[in-house]
Structure formats: C-alpha cells, structure tokens
Steps between C-alpha positions, in 0.01 A plus 500: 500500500791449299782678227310236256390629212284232337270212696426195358245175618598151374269200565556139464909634574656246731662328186495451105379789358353704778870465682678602182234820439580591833857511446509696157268809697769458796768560275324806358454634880157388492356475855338181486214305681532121446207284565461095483328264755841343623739832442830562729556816683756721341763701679556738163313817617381552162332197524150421703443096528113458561374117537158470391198322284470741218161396473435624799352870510679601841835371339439746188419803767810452684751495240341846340500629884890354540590698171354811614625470859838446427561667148215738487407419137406159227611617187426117381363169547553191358269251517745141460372231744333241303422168527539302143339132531527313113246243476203330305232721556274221666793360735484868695389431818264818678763544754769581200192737351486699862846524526565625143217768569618640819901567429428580149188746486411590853908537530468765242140652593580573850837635445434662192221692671682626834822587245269708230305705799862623596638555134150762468604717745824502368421572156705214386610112523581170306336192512651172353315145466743201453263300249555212240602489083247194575193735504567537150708222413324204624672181461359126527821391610478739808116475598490733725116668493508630918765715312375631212172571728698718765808602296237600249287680731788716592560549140150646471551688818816681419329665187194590668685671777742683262203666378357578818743668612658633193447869590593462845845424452491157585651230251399083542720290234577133531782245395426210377774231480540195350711234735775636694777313722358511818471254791132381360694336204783211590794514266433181359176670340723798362634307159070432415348851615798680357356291153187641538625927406636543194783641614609159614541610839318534807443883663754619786392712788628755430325542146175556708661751792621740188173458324334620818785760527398618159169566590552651753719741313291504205247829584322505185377093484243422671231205495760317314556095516889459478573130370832406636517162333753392294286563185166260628239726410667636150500134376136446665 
C-alpha cells in the first residue's frame, strides 16, 4: 500500500505514446503500471515495470493483481499497445492478421476484463482505448484495412461498454489520433504525413497524453471518440 492517491495501467508504454502517457499520470502522482513485451525495470517507486505479451491473458491478470498489490486500487486503464501495419489489403500476410488480432483486441479483452471486475467493486474506474482518425477517415494513400478492422472494433467497443456500465460508475472513452512523432515514423516522412492534417503539421505526444488526461478528468463524457488529429476527420 501506498500515500498514492490515484492508480493508473498503461499498455503498449515502453515508448511513443504509451511512454509519454505514462509520464503525464506520473507527474499528476499517478501510481502507474507500465506494460510492453520488451519494458525496463524502473527504480521510481511510483512506477511498476511489467514485461509481457499483452495478448496474453496471464499478462493482463498480473498487471491488475500488481496494481492492487502494491497501490490497493485502478482508478484507470488505458488500453495503448497497438500494432499499425499500412498495406494493400491483399499483400497482408496471415501472420501480420494474427499478430494485429492478438496485441490489438485480445490486448484489450483480457485486460479490459480483469480491470472492469475490480472498478465494480469499487463503484468506479476509467477505461481509455488508443484508436485511429482512420476508422473514420480512411485514406487510399494510407491503406491500412488490419487497422480500420481492430482500431474500429475498439471504436465499437468503447461505446458499447460505456453503456454497459453507465450506471455503475464506470466510464470507457477512446482517442483517436491522426499521425504523431513517434519512433514508428522516420523524420524524413515528417514533411509528407505532416501534409496529410490540415493543420499542416503532424501530432506531438503530448497532444494525445493531455487528451487522455482530459478524459480522465472529464466525469460527465463518457462513450465518447476524441479525434486528436490535426483537423483529419472535420475535412473528411
């Protein structure tokens, strides 16, 4: 147990977005539990490092049990780790398929599930999908269908669940971004993707960790689809 006041889980968090969502709840005193397969341990006592396949069930047990057993609450989870693949739709190979399936929806089932049965008995809890402005925004020059499947699904997910749970004090919202500097896009791609918002420039980090910050703040939205994207979806 710990002087913490508020506990939040952060997949996919080793780096890019997941790393910089971590660090905005840190520097809100957010206990945090960080998941990603390849993850380093942490000496920041606030901070619980836990290697793992996300779409693994027993990985999505123990970071609930690792929240609980060190902070004694999950006031929210955030469902980041993703795998984005853009290709022709016939050049995906089955492997690519699997793998898109596992960290993107069994990721989210497994831990979604172990985070919600907590968040019951405490009559309250946030969950937060990390989704895509291309579930509504598709665009031939990013084919990109494996993500508009499980990006989308999550869309559809995060409503349903909002409603479920409505009356049980338990909120589900997602952000959905368009394309942000992280290590998944080399600089020399930044001048053409930044072309492709109309606000002529490519997303920062940090616009995602403060629209997840939002949310989480935000008591009365619920089942809501933030579109952090540089205006994609209003000129759709």
């Amino acid at each position: 147990m710990s002087d913490i006041q508020k506990v939040a889980i952060v997949t996919g968090a080793s780096q890019g977005l997941g790393l910089g969502i971590v660090n905005a709840f840190r520097a809100r005193g957010y206990g945090v539990v960080a998941n990603s397969r390849s993850i380093a341990p942490s000496d920041d006592p606030g901070l619980i490092a836990i290697p793992g396949d996300i779409g693994d069930p027993a990985t999505a047990k123990r970071l609930v049990e690792e929240a609980m057993g060190r902070f004694g609450r999950l006031d929210t989870l955030v469902n980041n780790a993703g795998i984005f693949i853009a290709s022709p739709f016939t050049d995906y190979s089955e492997d690519q398929y699997r793998q898109k399936l596992r960290t993107n929806l069994d990721g989210f089932f497994f831990t979604t599930q172990e985070a919600i049965r907590v968040m019951e008995k405490q009559g309250s809890g946030h969950i937060v999908q990390i989704t895509t402005t291309l579930v509504d925004n598709a665009d031939s020059r990013i084919p990109s269908v494996l993500a508009s499947l499980t990006k989308g699904g999550l869309d559809a997910a995060t409503r349903s669940l909002a409603i479920e749970y409505a009356s049980r004090g338990i909120r589900v919202n997602a952000v959905a971004p368009g394309i942000i500097k992280t290590p998944m896009n080399p600089p020399e791609m930044h001048e053409t993707l930044a072309a492709l918002h109309p606000m002529g420039r490519m997303g920062e980090i940090e616009d995602i960790a403060q629209a997840v910050l939002y949310l989480d703040d935000a008591k009365f939205v619920t089942g809501e689809i933030l579109h952090v994207d540089g205006g994609q979806i209003a000129g759709h």
